[in-house]
C-alpha atoms as one frame of an Amber mdcrd trajectory, in Angstrom:
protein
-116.270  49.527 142.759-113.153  47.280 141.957-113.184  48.405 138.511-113.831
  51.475 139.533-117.417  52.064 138.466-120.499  52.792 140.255-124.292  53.268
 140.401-125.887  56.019 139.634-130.105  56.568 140.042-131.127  58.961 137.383
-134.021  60.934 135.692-134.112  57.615 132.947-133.416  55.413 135.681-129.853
  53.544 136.328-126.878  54.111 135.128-122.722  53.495 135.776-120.353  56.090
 135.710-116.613  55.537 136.581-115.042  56.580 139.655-111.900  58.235 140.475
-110.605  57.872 144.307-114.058  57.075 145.301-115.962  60.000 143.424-116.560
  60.248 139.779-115.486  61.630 137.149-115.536  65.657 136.928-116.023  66.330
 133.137-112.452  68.303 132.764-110.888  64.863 134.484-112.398  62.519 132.149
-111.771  65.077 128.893-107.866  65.402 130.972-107.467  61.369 129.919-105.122
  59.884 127.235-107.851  58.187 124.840-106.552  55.016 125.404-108.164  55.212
 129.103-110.698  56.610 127.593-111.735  53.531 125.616-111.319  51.497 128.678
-113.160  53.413 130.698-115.676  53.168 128.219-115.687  49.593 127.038-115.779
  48.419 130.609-118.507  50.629 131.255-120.489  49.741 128.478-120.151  46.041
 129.034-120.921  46.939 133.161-124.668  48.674 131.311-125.028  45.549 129.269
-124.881  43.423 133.010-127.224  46.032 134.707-129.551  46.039 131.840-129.988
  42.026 131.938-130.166  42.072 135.712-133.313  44.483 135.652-134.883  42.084
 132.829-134.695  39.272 134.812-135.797  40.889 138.164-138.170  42.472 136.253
-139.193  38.624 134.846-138.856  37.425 138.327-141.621  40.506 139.617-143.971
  39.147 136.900-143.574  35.766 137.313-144.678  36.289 140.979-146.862  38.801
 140.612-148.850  36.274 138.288-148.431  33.686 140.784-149.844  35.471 143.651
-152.905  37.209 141.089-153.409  33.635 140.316-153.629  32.232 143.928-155.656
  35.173 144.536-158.211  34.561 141.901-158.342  30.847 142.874-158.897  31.671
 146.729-161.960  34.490 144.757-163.490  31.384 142.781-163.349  29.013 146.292
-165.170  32.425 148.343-167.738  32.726 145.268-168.839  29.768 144.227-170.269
  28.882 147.245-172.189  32.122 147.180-173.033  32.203 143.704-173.492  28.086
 143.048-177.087  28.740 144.967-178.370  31.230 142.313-177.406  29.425 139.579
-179.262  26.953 140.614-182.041  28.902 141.623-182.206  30.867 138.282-181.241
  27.464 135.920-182.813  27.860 132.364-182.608  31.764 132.636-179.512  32.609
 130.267-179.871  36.244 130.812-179.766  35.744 134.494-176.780  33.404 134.302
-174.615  35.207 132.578-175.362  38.600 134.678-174.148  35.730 137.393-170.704
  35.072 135.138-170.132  38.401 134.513-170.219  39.507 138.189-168.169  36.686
 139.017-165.241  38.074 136.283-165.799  41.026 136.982-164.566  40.715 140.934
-161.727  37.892 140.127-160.620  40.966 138.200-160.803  43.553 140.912-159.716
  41.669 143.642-157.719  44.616 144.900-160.965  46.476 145.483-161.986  43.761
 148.038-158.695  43.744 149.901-157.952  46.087 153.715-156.477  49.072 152.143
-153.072  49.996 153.955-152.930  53.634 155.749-151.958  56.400 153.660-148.903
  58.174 154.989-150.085  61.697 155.791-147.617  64.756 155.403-148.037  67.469
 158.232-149.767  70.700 156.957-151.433  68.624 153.538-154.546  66.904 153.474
-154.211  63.756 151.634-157.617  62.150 150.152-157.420  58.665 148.289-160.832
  57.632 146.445-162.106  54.765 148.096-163.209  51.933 145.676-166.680  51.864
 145.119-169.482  48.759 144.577-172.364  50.075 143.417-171.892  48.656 140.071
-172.731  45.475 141.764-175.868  46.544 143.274-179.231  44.964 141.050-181.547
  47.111 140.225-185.085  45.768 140.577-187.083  47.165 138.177-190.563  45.523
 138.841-191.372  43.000 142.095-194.137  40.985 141.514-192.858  38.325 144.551
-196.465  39.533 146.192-198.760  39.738 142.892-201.570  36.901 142.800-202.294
  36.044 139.669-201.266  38.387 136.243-200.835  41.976 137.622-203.733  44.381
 136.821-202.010  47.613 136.815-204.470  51.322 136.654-202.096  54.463 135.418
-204.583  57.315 136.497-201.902  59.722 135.132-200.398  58.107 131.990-197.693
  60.924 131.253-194.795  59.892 129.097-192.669  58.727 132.253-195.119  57.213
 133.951-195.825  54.915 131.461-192.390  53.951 130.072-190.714  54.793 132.621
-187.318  57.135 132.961-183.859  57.880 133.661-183.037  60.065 136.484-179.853
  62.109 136.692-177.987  63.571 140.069-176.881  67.301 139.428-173.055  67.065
 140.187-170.869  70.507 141.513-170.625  72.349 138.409-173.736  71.725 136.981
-173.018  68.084 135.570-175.750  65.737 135.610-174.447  62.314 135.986-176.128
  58.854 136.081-176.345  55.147 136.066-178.125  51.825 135.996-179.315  52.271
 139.386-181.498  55.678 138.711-183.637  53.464 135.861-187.029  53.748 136.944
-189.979  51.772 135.654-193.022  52.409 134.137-196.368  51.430 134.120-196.176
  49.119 130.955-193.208  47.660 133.153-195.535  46.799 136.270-198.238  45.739
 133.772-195.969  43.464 131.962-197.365  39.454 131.649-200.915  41.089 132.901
-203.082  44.411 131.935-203.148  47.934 131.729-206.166  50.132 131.738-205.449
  53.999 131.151-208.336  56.756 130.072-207.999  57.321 126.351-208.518  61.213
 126.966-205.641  61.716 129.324-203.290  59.502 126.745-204.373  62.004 124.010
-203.777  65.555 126.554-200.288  64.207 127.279-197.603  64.507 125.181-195.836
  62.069 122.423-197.824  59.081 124.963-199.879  58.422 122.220-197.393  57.907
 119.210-195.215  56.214 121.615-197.698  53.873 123.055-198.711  52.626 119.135
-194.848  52.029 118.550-194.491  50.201 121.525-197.307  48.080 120.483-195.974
  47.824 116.844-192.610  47.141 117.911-193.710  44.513 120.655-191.221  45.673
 122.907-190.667  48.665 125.845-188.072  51.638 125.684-186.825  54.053 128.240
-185.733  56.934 126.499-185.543  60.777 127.067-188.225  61.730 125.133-186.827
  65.435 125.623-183.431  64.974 124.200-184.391  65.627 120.220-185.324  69.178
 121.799-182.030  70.289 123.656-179.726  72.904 122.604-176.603  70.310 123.768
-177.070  66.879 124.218-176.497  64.772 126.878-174.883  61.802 127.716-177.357
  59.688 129.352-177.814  55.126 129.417-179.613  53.805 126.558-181.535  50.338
 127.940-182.008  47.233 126.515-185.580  47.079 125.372-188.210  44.841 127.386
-190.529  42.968 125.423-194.182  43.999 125.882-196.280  40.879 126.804-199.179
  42.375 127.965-202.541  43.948 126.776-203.226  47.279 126.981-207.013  48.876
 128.250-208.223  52.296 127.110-211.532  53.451 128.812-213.402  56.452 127.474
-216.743  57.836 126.008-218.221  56.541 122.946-217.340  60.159 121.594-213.380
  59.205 121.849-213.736  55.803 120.516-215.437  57.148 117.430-213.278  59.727
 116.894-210.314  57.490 116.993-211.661  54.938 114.805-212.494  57.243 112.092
-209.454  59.398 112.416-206.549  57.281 113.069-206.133  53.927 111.497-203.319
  52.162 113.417-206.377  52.553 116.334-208.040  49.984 114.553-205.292  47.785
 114.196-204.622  47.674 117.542-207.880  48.214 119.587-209.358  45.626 117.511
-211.599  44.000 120.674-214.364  46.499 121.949-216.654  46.364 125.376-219.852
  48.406 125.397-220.794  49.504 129.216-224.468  49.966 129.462-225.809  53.234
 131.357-228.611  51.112 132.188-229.572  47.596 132.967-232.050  45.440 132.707
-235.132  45.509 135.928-235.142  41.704 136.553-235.062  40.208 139.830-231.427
  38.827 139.775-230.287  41.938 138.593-232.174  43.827 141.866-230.862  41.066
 143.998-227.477  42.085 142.867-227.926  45.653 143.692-229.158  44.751 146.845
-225.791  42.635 147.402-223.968  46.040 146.269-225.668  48.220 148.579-224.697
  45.947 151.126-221.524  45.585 150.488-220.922  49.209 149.815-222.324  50.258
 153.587-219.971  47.699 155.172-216.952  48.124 153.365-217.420  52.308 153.992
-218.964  51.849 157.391-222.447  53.484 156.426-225.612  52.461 157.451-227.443
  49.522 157.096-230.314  49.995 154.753-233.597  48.049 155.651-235.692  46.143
 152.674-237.725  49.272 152.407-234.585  51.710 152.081-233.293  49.068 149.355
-236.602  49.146 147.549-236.955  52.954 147.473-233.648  53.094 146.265-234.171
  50.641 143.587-236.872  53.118 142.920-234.611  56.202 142.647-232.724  54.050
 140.019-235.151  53.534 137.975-235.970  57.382 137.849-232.324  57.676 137.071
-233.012  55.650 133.924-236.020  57.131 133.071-237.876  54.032 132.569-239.739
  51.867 134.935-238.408  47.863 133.635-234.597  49.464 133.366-232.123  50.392
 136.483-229.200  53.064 136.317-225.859  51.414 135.948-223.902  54.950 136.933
-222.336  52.979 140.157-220.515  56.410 141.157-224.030  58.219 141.720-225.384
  55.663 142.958-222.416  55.355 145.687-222.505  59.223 146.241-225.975  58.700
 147.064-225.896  56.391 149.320-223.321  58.048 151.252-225.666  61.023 151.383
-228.588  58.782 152.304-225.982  57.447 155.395-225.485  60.747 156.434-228.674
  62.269 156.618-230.163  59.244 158.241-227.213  59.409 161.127-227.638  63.150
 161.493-231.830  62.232 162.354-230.610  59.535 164.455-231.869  57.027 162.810
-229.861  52.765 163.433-231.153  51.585 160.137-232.162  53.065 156.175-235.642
  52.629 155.353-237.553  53.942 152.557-238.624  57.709 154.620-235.002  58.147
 154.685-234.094  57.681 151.120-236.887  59.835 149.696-235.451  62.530 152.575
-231.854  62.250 151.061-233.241  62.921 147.354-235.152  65.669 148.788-232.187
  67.357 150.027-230.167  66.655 147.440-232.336  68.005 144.915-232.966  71.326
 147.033-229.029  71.840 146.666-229.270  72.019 143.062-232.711  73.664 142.608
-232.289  77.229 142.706-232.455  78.518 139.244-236.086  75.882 139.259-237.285
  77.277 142.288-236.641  81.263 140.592-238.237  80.481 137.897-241.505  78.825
 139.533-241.708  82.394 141.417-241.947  83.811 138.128-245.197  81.381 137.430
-246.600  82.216 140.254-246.358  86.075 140.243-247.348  86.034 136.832-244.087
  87.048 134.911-244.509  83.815 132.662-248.150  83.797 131.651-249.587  80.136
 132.015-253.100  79.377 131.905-253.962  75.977 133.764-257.875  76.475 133.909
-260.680  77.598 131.475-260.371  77.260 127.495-258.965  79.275 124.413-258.790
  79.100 121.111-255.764  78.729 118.935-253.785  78.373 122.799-252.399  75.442
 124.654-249.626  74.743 126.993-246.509  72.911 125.583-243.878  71.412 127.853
-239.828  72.003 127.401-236.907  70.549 129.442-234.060  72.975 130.881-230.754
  71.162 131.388-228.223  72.397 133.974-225.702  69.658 133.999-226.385  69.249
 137.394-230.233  69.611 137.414-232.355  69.028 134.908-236.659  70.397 135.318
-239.311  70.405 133.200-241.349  73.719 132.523-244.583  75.030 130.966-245.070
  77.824 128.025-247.907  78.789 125.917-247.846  78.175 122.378-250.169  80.193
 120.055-251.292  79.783 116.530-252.958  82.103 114.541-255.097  81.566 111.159
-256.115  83.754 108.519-256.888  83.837 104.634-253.770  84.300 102.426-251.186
  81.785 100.857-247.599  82.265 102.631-248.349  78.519 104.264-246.952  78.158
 107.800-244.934  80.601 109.398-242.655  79.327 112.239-241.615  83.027 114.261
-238.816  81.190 116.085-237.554  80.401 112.841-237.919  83.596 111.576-235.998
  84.665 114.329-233.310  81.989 114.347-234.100  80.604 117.308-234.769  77.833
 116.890-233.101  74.761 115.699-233.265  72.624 112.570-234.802  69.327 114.288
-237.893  72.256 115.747-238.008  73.277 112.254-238.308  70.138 110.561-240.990
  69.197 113.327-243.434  72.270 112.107-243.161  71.292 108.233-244.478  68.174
 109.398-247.460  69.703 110.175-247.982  71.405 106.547-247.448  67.124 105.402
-250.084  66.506 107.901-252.999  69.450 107.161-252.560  68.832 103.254-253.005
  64.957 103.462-256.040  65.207 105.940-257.677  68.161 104.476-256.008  69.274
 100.554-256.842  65.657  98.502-259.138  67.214  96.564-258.389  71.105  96.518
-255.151  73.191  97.105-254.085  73.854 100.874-254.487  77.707 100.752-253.660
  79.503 104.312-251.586  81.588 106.275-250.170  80.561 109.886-248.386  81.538
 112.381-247.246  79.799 115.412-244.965  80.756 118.401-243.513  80.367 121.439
-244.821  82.580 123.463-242.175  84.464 126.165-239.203  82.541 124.806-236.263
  84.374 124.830-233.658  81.604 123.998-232.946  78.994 121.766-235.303  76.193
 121.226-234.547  72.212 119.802-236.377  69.157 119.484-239.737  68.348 117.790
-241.622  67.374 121.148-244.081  70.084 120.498-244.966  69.129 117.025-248.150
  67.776 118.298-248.910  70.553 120.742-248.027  72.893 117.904-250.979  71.058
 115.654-253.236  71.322 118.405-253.276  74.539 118.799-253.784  75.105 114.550
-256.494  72.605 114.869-258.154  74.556 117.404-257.355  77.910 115.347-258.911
  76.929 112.329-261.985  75.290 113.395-262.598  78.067 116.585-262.913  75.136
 119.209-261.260  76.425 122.304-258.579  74.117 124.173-258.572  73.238 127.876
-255.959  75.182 129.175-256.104  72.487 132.154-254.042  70.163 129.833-250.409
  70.294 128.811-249.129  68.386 125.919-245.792  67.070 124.638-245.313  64.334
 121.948-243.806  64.432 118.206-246.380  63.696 115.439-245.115  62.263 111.827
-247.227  63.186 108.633-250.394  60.742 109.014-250.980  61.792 112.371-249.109
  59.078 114.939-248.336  60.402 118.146-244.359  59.941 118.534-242.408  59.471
 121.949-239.865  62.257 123.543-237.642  62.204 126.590-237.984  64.420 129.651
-241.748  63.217 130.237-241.029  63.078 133.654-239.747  66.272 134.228-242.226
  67.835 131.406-245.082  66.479 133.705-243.858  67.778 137.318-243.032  70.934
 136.176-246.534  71.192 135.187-248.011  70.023 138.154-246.258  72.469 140.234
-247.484  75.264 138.471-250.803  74.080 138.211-250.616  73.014 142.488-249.509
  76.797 142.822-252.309  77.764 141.058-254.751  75.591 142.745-255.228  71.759
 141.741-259.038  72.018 139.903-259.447  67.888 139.081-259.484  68.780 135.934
-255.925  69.343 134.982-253.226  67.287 133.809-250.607  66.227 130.884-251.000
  63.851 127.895-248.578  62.438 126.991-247.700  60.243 123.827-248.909  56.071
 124.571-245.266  54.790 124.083-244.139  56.950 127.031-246.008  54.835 129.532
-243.306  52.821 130.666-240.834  56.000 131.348-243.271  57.084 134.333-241.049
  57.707 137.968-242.892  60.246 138.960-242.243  62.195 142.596-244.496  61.147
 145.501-246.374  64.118 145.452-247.358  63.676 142.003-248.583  59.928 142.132
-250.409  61.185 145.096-252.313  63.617 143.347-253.306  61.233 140.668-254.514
  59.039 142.980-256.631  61.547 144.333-257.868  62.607 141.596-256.941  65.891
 141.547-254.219  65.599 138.729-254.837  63.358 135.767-252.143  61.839 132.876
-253.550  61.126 129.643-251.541  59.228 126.968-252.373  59.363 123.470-251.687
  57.261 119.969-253.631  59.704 117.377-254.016  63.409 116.807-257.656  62.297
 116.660-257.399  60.980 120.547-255.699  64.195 121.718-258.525  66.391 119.827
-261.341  64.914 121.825-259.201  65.461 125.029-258.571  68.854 124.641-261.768
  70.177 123.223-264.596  67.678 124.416-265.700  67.575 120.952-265.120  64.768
 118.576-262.358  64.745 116.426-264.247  63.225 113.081-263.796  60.849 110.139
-263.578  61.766 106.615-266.146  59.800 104.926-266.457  58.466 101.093-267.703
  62.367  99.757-264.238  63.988 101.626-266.543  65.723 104.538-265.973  64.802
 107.540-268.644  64.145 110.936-270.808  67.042 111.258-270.237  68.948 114.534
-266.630  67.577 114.439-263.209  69.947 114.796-262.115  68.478 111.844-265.309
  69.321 109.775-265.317  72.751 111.237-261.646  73.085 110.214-262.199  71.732
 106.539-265.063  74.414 106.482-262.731  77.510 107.358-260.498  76.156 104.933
-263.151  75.876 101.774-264.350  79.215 102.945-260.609  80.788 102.859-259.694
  79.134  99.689-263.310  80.930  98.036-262.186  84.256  99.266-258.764  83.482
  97.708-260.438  82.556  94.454-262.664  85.208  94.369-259.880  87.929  95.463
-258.198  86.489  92.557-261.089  87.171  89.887-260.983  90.424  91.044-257.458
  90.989  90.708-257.692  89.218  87.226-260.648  91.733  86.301-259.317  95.121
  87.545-255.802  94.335  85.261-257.754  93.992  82.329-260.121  97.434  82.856
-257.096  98.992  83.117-257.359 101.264  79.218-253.817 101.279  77.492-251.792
 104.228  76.998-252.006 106.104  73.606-249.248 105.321  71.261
């Protein structure tokens, strides 16, 4: 002011104008001056900036010299509050590099933000306005825990029954914002099952990994690469893309489990060859196990364990043994025991049930062949229809007196559910001519290749036991009789060649008996599968019927041991009133079935008089002489034919 100046605040900031009386300058006063006051005016003025401008620089040095001073203080008061907070965990996570500096960085990171941490000072409001101030926010120091294994015994066993892509390698989530922005961050990460199952195992179903999508490509590279990625498997197919976190990679460190069928591995091991490279180690689960007595001590031990830990029943010896029983039945053979723990467990929960709805404290045996009975009534409809049909005479089934060139064969019907054995007539017919055998399923296409290749074994057989020493010459048909669907399997080759034995030689069958076995070309009796079923589907059209004594199955010698027949069955054989035959030979079954003696070929190529076979090798001779002498004939008449005049 005493050299008549003063301070001005302006748009750029300070500045000094000159003053006049105690105002400045108008424009037309300062243009009004001689231009020597005008040069003072603006040489003093210009030296008065030159003061100003130094004065800001050094308050401006003196604000940043304490400003660093008091940042500094600050972040040495931050390092004395931290350490002792953050001393603990680096000791508690020494050797870990990763986890130390995650521990340096946070500690930076908050020296550095220190004004986050500090009371925040009121805002001054303004009447009518509402003033809003973001409040700092510390979720970027929050951890998040991917996988906690603090409560795992042992390597973690982890079982993905729904290995979808994110399930297994786990995703990024995103929060739909106002304005339809989808925002996210560290903390939405979420792990996957190859995450839990790292250091330990993981068992998924090979089917569902091939039904969901990109799990299988992506669980190869993961193997390949030895190392984990969460990634939006989806983002290759958006319109726009979208920002989202791309984490580190975990390495993989643990093995991998696929369960399936035989039918998958197979398929994978001839179709993809990286499966092979990875899946090198392979476990074989038995449907069936061996019938020793450790191994039915252990069952016993299951059973027991299985009706405590679900609060069932206990089962008496006798419940234990005729559920052993049951087993074996399952497996179809009497030294094996089904290994199919789920049935088994479904069944004894049904035996528990039924056995508490009768009142009964404890399982024995009664109540175990109860539970089977029921359960099998729940699935034996379609049976049950079609023994009506038996026994009202809609399926034509002899099961007493004898026929020639007739016999009763045995097929199984599976229902996925139920599976029953049933009877139907087969019928051959003979007669002089040359067209060989004639299979009418075949003919018909209904029947499938392994059927067909069973009947041509028959022609192998006839020519080697009764064409050494002559052509084979016939014409025969055989069939099915009433079958109206498809038919497979060679189990009635035998039966078949039974009933063309007893065609050709004109020695009736028993019609008692029912047969099933495969036969090969010298005459061996073969096994089959069903037997069990084959035989009480028999019986309970011949107990419908009327039980005679004299009726019963034969069955091929190798299918001994895969007898578990029902109660009512064994019962009957005891009795007498139902027999089972089993055969090694054609020759054995003959002399079954007829009564009469099968007979040897001897040294001249007849065989025993009085024998089916000798009666056989005579309607043979005696066909192939008609053929021969048809064919002089024939031969004769084409040359008394006169020729035609030129």
């Amino acid at each position: 002011e005493k050299l008549g100046f003063a301070l001005q605040r302006t748009v750029s900031g300070l500045v000094v104008v000159p003053q006049k009386a105690g105002r400045n300058y108008t424009q037309e006063e300062y243009d009004a001056l001689n231009e020597k006051r005008r040069q003072k005016l603006d040489k003093q003025g210009k030296e008065l900036t030159e003061r100003l401008n130094e004065g800001l620089r050094q308050v401006r040095e003196q604000e940043k010299a304490t400003k660093e001073a008091l940042s500094l203080a600050d972040r040495e008061l931050g390092m004395s509050c931290l350490g002792h907070r953050l001393d603990p965990l680096r000791e508690k996570y020494e050797g870990l590099d990763k986890v130390l500096a995650y521990l340096e960085s946070v500690q930076e990171d908050i020296l550095n933000t220190l004004d986050d941490f500090k009371p925040q000072s009121p805002q001054p409001q303004i009447p009518g306005i509402k003033m809003t101030r973001q409040e700092p926010t510390f979720d970027r120091y929050q951890v998040n825990v991917l996988v906690d294994n603090k409560n795992t015994e042992g390597a973690p066993v982890v079982f993905e029954s729904n290995p979808t892509y994110n399930n297994l390698f786990g995703r990024i989530e995103h929060v739909m914002q106002y304005g339809g922005v989808a925002v996210t961050d560290f903390t939405m990460i979420r792990a996957g099952a190859l995450h839990r199952a790292n250091g330990g195992y993981l068992v998924i179903d090979a089917r569902e990994v091939l039904l969901n999508p990109f799990v299988w490509d992506s669980l190869k590279r993961c193997i390949r690469n030895n190392e984990i990625r969460i990634e939006d498997v989806l983002e290759q197919y958006r319109f726009m893309t979208m920002v989202s976190l791309k984490p580190e990679p975990v390495q993989m460190r643990s093995k991998i489990v696929l369960i399936g069928t035989p039918w998958i591995y197979y398929l994978l091991f001839h179709l993809d060859p990286d499966y092979r490279k990875f899946f090198k180690v392979k476990a074989e689960f038995d449907s069936r196990v061996a019938r020793t007595p450790e191994i039915m001590h252990d069952y016993s031990l299951f059973v027991a364990s299985h009706c405590r830990t679900e609060g069932l029943l206990p089962f008496h010896k006798s419940g234990v043994a005729a559920l052993l029983e049951h087993t074996a039945r399952m497996a179809d053979d009497q030294n094996k025991l089904s290994s199919q723990f789920m049935e088994i467990s479904d069944f004894i929960r049904e035996i528990s049930f039924w056995a508490s709805k009768n009142g009964r404290t404890v399982i024995d045996g009664d109540d175990v062949r109860a539970a089977a009975g029921e359960n099998l009534y729940r699935v034996n409809r379609i049976e049950e229809r079609m023994q009506e049909l038996y026994e009202d005479g809609t399926i034509m089934v002899d099961t007493s007196g004898s026929v020639v060139g007739q016999i009763n064969g045995l097929s199984v019907i599976g229902l996925g559910d139920h599976t029953f054995g049933r009877p139907a007539r087969i019928t051959a017919s003979v007669y002089t001519g040359q067209a060989g055998m004639v299979n009418i399923e075949r003919e018909v296409k209904l029947s499938g290749p392994i059927h067909d290749k069973g009947v041509l074994i028959l022609t192998g057989y006839l020519g080697a036991t009764f064409a050494t020493e002559r052509p084979l010459s016939l014409s025969a048909s055989i069939c099915f009789e009433q079958s109206y669907d498809g038919i497979e399997g060679d189990s009635a080759s035998s039966t078949e060649l039974y009933a063309l034995l007893s065609s050709l030689s004109g020695v009736p069958i028993k019609q008692g008996i029912a047969v099933t076995g495969s036969v090969n070309q010298r005459g061996m009796i073969q096994p089959i599968g069903g037997v069990n079923h084959k035989i009480e589907g028999f019986f309970a059209v011949c107990k419908a019927q009327g039980l005679t004594g004299e009726q019963g199955v034969m069955i091929p010698k190798t299918n001994e041991r895969h007898l578990m027949l029902h109660e009512d069955v064994l019962k009957a054989v005891n009795d007498g009133q139902f027999h089972i035959w089993s055969v090694e030979t054609i020759e054995q079954g003959v002399e079954i079935l007829t009564g009469i003696k099968a007979g040897t070929k001897a040294k001249n190529g007849r065989f025993t008089k009085g024998s089916v076979f000798q009666l056989a090798d005579e309607r043979l001779r005696v066909m192939a002489e008609r053929l021969k002498e048809q064919s002089v004939k024939t031969k004769t008449k084409k040359k008394a034919v006169p020729k035609k005049p030129q």
